[in-house]
C-alpha positions in Angstrom: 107.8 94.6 81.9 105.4 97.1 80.2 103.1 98.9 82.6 99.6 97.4 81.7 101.5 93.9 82.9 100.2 93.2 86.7 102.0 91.2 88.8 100.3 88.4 90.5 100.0 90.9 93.7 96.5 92.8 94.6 95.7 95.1 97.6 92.4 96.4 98.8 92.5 100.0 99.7 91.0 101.0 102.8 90.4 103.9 104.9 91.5 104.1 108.3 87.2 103.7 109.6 86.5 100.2 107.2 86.9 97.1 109.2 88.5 95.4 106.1 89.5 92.0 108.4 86.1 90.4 108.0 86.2 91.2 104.3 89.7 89.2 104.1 88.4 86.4 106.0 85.2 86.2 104.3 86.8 85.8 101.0 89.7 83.5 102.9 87.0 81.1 103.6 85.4 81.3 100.0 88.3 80.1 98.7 89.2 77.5 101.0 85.6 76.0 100.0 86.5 76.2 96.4 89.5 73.8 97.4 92.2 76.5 96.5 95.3 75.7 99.1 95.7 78.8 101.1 98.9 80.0 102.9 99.6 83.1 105.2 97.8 85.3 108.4 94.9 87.1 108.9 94.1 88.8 111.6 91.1 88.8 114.1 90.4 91.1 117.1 90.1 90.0 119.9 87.5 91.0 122.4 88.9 92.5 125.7 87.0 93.8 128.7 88.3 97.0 128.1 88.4 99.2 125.0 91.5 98.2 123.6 91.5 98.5 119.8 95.1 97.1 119.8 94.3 93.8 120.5 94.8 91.4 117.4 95.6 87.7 117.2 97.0 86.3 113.6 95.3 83.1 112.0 97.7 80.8 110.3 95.5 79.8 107.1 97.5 76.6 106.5 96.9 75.1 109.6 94.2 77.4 111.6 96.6 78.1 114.3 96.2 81.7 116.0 98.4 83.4 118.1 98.7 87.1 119.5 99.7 89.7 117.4 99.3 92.4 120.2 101.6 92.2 123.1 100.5 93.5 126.5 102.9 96.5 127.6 100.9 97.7 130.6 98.8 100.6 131.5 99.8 104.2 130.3 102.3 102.7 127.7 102.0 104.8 124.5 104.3 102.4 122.7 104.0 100.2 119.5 101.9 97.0 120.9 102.9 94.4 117.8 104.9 91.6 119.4 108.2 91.5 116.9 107.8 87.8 118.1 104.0 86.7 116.6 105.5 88.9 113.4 108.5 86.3 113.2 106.0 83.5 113.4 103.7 84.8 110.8 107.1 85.0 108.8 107.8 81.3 109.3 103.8 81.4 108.5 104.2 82.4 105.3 107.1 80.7 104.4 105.8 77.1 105.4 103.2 77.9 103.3 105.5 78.4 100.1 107.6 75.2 100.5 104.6 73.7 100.8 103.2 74.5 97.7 100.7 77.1 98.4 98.5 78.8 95.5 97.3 81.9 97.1 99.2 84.0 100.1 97.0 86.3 102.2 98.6 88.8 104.1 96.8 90.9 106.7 98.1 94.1 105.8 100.7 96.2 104.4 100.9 98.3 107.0 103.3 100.9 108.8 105.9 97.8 109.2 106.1 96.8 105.1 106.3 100.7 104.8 109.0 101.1 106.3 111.0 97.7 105.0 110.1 95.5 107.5 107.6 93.2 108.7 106.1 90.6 105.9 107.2 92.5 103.1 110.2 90.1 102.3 107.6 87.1 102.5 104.7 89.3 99.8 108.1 89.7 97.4 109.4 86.1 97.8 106.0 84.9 97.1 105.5 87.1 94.1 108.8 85.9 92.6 108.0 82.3 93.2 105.0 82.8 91.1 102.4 82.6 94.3 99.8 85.6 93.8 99.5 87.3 96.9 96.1 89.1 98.0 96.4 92.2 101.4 95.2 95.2 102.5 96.8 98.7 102.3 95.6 101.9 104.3 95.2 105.1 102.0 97.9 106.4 103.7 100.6 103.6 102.8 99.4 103.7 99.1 102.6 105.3 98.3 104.4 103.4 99.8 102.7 100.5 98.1 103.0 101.4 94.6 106.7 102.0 95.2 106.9 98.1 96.5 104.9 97.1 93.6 106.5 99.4 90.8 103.1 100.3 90.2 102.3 96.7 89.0 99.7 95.2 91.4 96.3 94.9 91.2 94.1 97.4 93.2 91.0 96.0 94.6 87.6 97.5 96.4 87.1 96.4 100.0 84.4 93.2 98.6 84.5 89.7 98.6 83.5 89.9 94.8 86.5 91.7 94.0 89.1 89.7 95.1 87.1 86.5 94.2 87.3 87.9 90.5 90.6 88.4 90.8 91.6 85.0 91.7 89.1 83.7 89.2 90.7 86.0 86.1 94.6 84.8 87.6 93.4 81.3 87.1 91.8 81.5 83.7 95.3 83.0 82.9 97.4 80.3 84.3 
């Protein structure tokens, strides 16, 4: 593969103070209208009483379905707050999604968890072989990271709806 070849794969870069959810959803929704079949999670936060910046629930885009992303540890806990559970079932998400016949993934992020080998990475690489672009998120900090997954070969978008509509819209003039 030469190096001006892109695999069907695009990331929006983001800085740890954009709120890039509403973006993804925003063009989730755009492209639901436009009838394309949408598989894969995005995530919402979820208002609490308290100032809790952890808590997340995941949107199934095939079905709607949302479930909690966060899990409650209790007061003074310093751990990691993502349930390994709701990351399972955005897993089974995802794949549900491809047997179905899907046309474009979303994934919430590639984040500390596809980083480090984990999380929904399998799922954005069996996607991508399958031939089912994939559209996420990636903080400047897992850029590296990123381009290593990628081989340098994905698509690197600004934090707009425009953008990633235009990408979709220039991956289906190609197929």
């Amino acid at each position: 593969m030469s190096a001006d070849v892109a695999l069907p794969i695009a990331a929006i870069v983001y800085k740890p103070t954009d709120h890039i959810e509403p973006v993804l959803l925003e063009a989730a929704r755009a492209l639901a209208q436009q009838g394309v079949q949408l598989g894969g999670v995005l995530q919402h936060d979820i208002p609490t009483t308290i100032d809790d910046p952890c808590g997340m629930e995941l949107e199934d885009l095939a079905n709607g379905e949302r479930f909690a992303l966060s899990q409650d540890l209790g007061s003074g806990s310093e751990a990691c707050r993502l349930d390994p559970n709701a990351l399972a079932h955005a897993a089974v998400a995802v794949r549900g999604a491809l047997e179905r016949g899907t046309e474009l993934v979303f994934i919430n992020k590639f984040g500390a968890q596809e980083a480090c080998g984990s999380g929904l990475r399998a799922e954005m690489a069996m996607a991508v072989t399958s031939g089912v672009p994939v559209i996420t998120a990636v903080g400047e900090r897992f850029l590296p990271e990123w381009q290593h997954f990628t081989g340098g070969h994905s698509t690197l978008l600004d934090a707009k709806v425009e953008s990633i509509l235009a990408w979709w819209a220039g991956l289906a003039r190609r197929a």
